[in-house]
TORFI-548565 format. One record per residue (C-alpha): residue number from 1; residue in one letter; x, y, z. Coordinates in steps of 0.25 Angstrom, whole numbers, plus 5000, padded with zeros to 4 digits. Example, Ala and Ser with C-alpha at 12.3 -4.5 7.8 and 13.67 -1.06 7.14 Angstrom:
! TORFI-548565
resi|resn|u|v|w
1|A|5049|4982|5031
2|S|5055|4996|5029
//
This chain:
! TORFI-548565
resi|resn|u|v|w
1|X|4938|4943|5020
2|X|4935|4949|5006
3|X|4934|4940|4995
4|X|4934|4953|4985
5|X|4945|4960|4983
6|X|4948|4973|4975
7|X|4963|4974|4971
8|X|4968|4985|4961
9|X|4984|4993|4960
10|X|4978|5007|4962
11|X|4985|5020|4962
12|X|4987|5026|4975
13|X|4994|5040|4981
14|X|5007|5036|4987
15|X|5018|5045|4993
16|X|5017|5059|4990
17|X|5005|5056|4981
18|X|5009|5047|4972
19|X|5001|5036|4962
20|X|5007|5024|4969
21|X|5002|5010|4964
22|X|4993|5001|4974
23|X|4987|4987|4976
24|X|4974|4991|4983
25|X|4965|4979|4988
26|X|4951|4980|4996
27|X|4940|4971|4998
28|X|4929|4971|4987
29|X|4917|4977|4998
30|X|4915|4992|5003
31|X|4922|4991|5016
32|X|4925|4999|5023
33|X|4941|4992|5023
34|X|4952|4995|5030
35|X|4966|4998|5023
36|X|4979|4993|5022
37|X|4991|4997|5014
38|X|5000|4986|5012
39|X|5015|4989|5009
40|X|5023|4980|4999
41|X|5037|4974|5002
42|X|5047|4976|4993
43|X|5044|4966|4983
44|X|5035|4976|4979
45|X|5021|4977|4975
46|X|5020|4961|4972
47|X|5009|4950|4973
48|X|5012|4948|4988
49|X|5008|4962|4992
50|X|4996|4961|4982
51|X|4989|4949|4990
52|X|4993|4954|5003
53|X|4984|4966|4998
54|X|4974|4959|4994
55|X|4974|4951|5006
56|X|4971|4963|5016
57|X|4959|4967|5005
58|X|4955|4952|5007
59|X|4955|4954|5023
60|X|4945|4967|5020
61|X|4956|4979|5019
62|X|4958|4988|5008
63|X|4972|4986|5006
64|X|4981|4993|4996
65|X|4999|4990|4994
66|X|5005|5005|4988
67|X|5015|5000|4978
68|X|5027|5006|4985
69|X|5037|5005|4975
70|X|5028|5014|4964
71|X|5040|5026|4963
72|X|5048|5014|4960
73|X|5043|5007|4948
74|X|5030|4998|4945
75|X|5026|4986|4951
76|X|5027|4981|4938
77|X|5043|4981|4940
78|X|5044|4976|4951
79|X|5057|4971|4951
80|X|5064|4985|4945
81|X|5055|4992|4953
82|X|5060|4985|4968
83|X|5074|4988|4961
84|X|5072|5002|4960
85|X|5067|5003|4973
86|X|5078|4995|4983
87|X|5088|5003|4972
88|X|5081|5013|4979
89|X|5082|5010|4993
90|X|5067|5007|4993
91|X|5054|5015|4995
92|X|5057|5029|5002
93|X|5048|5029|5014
94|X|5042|5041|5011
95|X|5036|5033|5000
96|X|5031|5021|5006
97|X|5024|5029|5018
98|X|5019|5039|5008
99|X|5012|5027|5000
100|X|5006|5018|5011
101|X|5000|5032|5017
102|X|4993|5033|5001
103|X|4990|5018|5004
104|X|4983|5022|5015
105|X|4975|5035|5010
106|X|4970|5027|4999
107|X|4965|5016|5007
108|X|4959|5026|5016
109|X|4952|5034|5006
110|X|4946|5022|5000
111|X|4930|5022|5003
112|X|4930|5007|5007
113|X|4941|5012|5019
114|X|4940|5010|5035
115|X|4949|5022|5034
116|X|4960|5011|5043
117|X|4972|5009|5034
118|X|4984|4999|5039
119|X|4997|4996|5031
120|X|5006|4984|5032
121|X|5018|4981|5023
122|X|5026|4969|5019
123|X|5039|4965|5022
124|X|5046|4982|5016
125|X|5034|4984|5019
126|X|5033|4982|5033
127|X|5044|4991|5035
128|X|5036|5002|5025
129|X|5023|4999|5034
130|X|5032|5004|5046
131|X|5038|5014|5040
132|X|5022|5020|5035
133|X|5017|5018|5049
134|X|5030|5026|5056
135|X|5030|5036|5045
136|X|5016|5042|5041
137|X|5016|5056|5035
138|X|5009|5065|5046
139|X|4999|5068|5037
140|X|4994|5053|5036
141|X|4996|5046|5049
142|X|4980|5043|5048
143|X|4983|5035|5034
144|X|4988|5022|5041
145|X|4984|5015|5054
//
């Protein structure tokens, strides 16, 4: 277990290159660590998914949690941006699969990186961690394991 963390909301490349917002968390040492992309339930970006973040980073995993609601609204706005996107149907696929595969590049191109990268997701998120593993892009089926 790591008793120093580093937490910080990054900028990361989402679907088709996009900035998307990112709660990323590592142990405070060199590493080498392990990765995992965590995926948020609909409730959004909250303080739940936050600790459970920080929680893998505490356990010795770089761990970062795409914000995927980011073509929606803020996380500030929470509550009008969870409107907008149940209005909407939800997050198109295409989206959330084109963000957790940004999780994982970043994560992987860190220099504290094992190279091994997971994902899990919570509650939507399961159902987007399923969707993720069935439906890689061809071009990064090596990005998650």
């Amino acid at each position: 277990m790591y008793e120093s963390l580093i937490c910080e909301t990054i900028s990361i490349k989402g679907h088709d290159g996009e900035d998307i917002l990112a709660y990323y968390a590592r142990p405070a040492g060199r590493g080498p660590y392990p990765g995992v992309v965590l995926l948020h339930h609909m409730p959004g970006w909250d303080e739940w998914c936050c600790e459970a973040t920080r929680k893998f980073a505490h356990h010795g995993y770089a761990a970062v949690l795409p914000y995927l609601f980011n073509a929606f609204g803020p996380p500030e706005h929470m509550d009008d941006t969870i409107a907008k996107v149940r209005a909407g149907g939800g997050v198109p696929d295409k989206m959330i699969i084109g963000d957790a595969e940004g999780a994982a590049r970043f994560l992987k191109a860190q220099p504290n990186s094992t190279g091994k990268v997971g994902i899990i997701g919570f509650c939507s998120g399961g159902r987007q961690t399923a969707l993720v593993a069935c439906n890689r892009s061809e071009e990064h089926t090596s990005e998650l394991q």
